[in-house]
C-alpha positions as a printed Julia matrix, in Angstrom:
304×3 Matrix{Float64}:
 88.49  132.96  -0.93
 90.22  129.82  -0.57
 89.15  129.83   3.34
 86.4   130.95   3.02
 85.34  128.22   0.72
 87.07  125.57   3.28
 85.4   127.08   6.27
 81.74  126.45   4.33
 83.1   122.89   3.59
 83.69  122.11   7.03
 80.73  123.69   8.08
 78.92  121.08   5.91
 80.12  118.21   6.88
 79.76  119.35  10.15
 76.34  119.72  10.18
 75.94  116.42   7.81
 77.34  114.95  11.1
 75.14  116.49  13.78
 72.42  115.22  12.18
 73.74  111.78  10.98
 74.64  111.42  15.09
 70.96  109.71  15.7
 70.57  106.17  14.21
 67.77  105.15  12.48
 66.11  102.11  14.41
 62.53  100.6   14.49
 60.4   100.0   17.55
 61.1    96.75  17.15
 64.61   97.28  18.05
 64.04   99.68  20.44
 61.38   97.07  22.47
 62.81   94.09  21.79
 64.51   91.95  24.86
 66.46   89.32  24.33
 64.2    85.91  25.61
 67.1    84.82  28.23
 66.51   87.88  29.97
 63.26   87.56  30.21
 63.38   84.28  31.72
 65.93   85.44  34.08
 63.11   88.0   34.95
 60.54   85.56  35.05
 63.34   83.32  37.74
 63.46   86.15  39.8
 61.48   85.57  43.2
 59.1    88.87  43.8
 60.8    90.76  40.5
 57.56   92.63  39.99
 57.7    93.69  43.66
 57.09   97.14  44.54
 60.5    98.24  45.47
 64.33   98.86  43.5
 65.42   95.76  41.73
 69.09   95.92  41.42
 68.43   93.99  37.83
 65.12   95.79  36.51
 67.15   96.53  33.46
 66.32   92.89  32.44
 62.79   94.08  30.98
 63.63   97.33  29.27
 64.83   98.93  26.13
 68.96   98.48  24.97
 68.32  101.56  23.91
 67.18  103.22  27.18
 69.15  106.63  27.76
 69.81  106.95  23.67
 68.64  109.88  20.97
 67.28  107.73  18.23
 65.37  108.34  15.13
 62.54  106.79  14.1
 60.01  106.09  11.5
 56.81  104.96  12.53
 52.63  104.46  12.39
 50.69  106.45  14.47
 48.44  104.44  15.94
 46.99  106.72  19.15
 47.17  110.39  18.08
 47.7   113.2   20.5
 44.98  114.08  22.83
 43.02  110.66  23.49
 45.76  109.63  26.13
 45.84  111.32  29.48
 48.55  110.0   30.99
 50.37  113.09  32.81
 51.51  115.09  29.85
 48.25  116.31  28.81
 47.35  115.75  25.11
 51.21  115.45  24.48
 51.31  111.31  24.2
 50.58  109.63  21.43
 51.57  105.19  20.96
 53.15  104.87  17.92
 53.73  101.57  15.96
 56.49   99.64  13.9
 55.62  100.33  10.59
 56.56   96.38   9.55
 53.45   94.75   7.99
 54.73   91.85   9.81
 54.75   93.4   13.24
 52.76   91.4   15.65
 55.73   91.9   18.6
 57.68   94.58  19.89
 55.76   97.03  17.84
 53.97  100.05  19.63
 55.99  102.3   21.95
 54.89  105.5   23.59
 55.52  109.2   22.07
 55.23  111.09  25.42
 56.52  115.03  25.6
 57.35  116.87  28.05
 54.26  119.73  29.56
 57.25  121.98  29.63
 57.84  121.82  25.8
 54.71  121.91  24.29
 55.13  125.45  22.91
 58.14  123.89  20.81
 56.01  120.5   20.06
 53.37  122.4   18.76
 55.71  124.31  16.13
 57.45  120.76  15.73
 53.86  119.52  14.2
 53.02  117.33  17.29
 49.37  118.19  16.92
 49.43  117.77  13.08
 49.42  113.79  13.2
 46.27  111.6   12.86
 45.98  108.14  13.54
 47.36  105.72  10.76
 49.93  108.67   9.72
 53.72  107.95   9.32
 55.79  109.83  10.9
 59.49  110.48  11.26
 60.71  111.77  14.59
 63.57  111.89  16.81
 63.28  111.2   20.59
 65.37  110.16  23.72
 64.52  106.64  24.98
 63.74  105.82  28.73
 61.62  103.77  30.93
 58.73  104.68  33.41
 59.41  103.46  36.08
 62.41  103.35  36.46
 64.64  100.85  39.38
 61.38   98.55  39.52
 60.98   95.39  37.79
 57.71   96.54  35.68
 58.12   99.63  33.48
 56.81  100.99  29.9
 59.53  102.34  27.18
 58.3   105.32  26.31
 60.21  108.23  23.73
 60.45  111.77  24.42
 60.58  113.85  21.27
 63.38  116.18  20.89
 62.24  120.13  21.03
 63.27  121.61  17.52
 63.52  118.47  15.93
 60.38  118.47  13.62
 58.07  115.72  12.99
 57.52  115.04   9.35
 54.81  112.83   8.19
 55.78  110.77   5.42
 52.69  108.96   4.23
 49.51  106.6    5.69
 48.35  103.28   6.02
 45.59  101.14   7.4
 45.96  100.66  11.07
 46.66   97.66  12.35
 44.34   94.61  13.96
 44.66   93.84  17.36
 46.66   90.67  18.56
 43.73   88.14  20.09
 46.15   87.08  23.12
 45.17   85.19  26.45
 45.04   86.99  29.91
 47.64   83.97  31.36
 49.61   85.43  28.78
 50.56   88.28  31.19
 49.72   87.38  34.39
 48.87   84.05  36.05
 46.4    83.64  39.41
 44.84   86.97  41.09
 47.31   89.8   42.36
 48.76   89.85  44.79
 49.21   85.7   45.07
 50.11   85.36  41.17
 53.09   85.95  38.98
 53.25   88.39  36.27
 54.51   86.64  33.34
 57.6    88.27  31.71
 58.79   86.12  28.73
 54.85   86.15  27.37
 53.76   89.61  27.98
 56.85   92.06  27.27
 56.27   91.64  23.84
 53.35   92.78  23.69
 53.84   95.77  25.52
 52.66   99.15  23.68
 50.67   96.52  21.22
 46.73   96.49  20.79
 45.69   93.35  21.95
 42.18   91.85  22.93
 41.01   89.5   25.2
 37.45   87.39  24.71
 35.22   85.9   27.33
 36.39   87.26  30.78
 34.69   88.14  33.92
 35.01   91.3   36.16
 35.94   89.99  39.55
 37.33   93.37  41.5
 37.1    97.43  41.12
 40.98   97.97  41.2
 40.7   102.16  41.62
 37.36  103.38  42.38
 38.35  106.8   42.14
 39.82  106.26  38.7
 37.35  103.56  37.13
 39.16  100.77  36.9
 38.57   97.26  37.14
 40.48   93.97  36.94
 39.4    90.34  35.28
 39.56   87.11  35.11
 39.35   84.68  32.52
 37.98   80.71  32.96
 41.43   79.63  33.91
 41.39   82.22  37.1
 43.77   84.05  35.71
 43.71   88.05  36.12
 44.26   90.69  34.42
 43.72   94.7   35.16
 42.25   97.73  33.12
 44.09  100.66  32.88
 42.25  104.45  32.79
 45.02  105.66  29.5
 41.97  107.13  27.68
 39.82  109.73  28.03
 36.31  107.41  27.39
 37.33  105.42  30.66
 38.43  107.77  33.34
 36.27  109.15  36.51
 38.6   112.02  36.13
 42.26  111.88  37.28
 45.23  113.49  37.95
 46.36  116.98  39.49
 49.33  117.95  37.62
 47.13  117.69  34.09
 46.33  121.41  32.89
 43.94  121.26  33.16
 43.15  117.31  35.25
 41.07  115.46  32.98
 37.34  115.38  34.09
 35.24  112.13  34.06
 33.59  110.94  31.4
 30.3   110.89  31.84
 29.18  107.62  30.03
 31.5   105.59  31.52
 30.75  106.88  34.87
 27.03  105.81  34.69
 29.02  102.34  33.32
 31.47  101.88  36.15
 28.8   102.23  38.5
 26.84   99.33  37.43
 29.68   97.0   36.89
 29.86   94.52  39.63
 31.65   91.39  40.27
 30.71   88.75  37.74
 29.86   91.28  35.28
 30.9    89.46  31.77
 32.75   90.84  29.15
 32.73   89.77  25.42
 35.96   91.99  24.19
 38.02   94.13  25.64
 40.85   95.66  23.44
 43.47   97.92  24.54
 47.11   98.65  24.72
 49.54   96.92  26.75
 51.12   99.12  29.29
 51.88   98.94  33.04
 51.47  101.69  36.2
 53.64  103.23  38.64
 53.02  103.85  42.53
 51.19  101.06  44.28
 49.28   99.28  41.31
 52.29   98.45  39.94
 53.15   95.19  40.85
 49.77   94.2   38.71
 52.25   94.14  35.79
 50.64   94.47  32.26
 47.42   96.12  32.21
 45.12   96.58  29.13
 44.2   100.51  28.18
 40.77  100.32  26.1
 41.41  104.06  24.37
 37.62  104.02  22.36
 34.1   103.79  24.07
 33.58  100.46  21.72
 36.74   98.78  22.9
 34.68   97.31  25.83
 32.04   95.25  24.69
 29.69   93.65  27.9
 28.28   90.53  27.13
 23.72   90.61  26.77
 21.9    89.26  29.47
 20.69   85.82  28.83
């Protein structure tokens, strides 16, 4: 009796163990970068280049590569970003009341797990939910000197939502913020726009000046000082369909379509609001880009 009783005792602690092996952090910690690397970044002739950077690490998580848990406010529910894993993405936010840096980060499973995600209560969430959940960190891109920190959930680990609160505001932020000049002469801007990354923010008073990806919608602008920034198709409500490894791809939407096609240069814009994110393949040495998720989070400026 006596080992059997020591056996369950060990078994406990254990098990206390394997699940005390993830920390606890906050998006905050997991997105924050300390500002001398930044500037190093920012030093760095052609960082944002299209190619390996042998110091890319200078922009991205110190938690990249670890199983963390974390509690957090979901901002984006599942099924409004495309992205390539389906409806499995959602942007989730530091649940600080202060948190108007390094808060949002992306919540983005794996196609192959979405049996498990589903029975882990990844479709359960609605926006302004918090949520507890436990998730590998890593980048997207990775080796280049832009990428987004993103969080894969674990399969079996279930999410539990703990309570809800009013979403937050978006940050009003300036497009030289992120990017100074017009790609390809200009310079994305490192130390300014990494903390915002994964954050709602909204710009006021730009002008469309190029269609970035006609097959995709997108568009870049520029504000009074010439400086540019580009829209990102993340959501659903600004996408001319995209994507063949989607199950199914996501089809255009049909509103924005007729929208897109009558945008031309000079077009103004009143407010755009959006996420902070970037892109892989060619587009991304834009850097930061801005991903509007609802049909009101572009609003064109009247006609005089």
């Amino acid at each position: 009796m006596k080992r059997v009783a020591l056996f369950v005792a060990m078994w406990i602690v254990m098990v206390a163990a394997a699940l005390a092996q993830y920390p606890m952090v906050t998006i905050q910690q997991i997105q924050q970068v300390p500002a001398d690397s930044l500037a190093a970044a920012d030093a760095i002739a052609n960082f944002a280049a299209n190619s390996a950077q042998s110091r890319w690490t200078l922009q991205t998580s110190p938690y990249m590569g670890d199983t963390v848990q974390v509690t957090a406010q979901v901002m984006v529910p599942p099924g409004l970003i495309t992205y390539t894993s389906d409806i499995w993405t959602m942007l989730l936010y530091d649940t600080a009341a202060s948190a108007n840096q390094w808060a949002g980060v992306l919540l983005r499973g794996n196609l192959a797990d979405s049996t498990q995600m589903k029975a882990d209560g990844f479709l359960n969430v609605e926006a302004g939910d918090i949520i507890t959940v436990t998730g590998v960190i890593s980048e997207f891109p990775t080796v280049r000197g832009f990428s987004a920190t993103q969080m894969a959930p674990i399969p079996g680990k279930p999410i539990s939502i703990i309570g809800a609160a009013p979403l937050h505001k978006p940050v009003v932020k300036n497009v030289g913020d992120f990017y100074t000049g017009v790609f390809s002469t200009g310079k994305v801007q490192f130390a300014t726009g990494e903390p915002y990354e994964g954050m709602l923010v909204e710009f006021h008073n730009v002008t469309v000046n190029n269609k970035v990806n006609q097959a995709r919608g997108t568009f870049s602008f520029v504000d009074a000082a010439g400086n540019e920034v580009s829209e990102y198709d993340w959501s659903r409500y600004f996408t001319l369909g995209h994507g063949t490894s989607q199950l199914p791809p996501w089809p255009a939407d049909t509103a924005w379509s007729r929208i897109y096609a009558a945008i031309g240069n000079g077009t103004r814009i009143d407010t755009i609001r959006g996420y902070i994110t970037c892109a892989s393949g060619s587009e991304g040495p834009r850097g930061y880009r801005i991903s509007p998720i609802y049909p009101n989070d572009i609003v064109f400026a009247k006609a005089p």
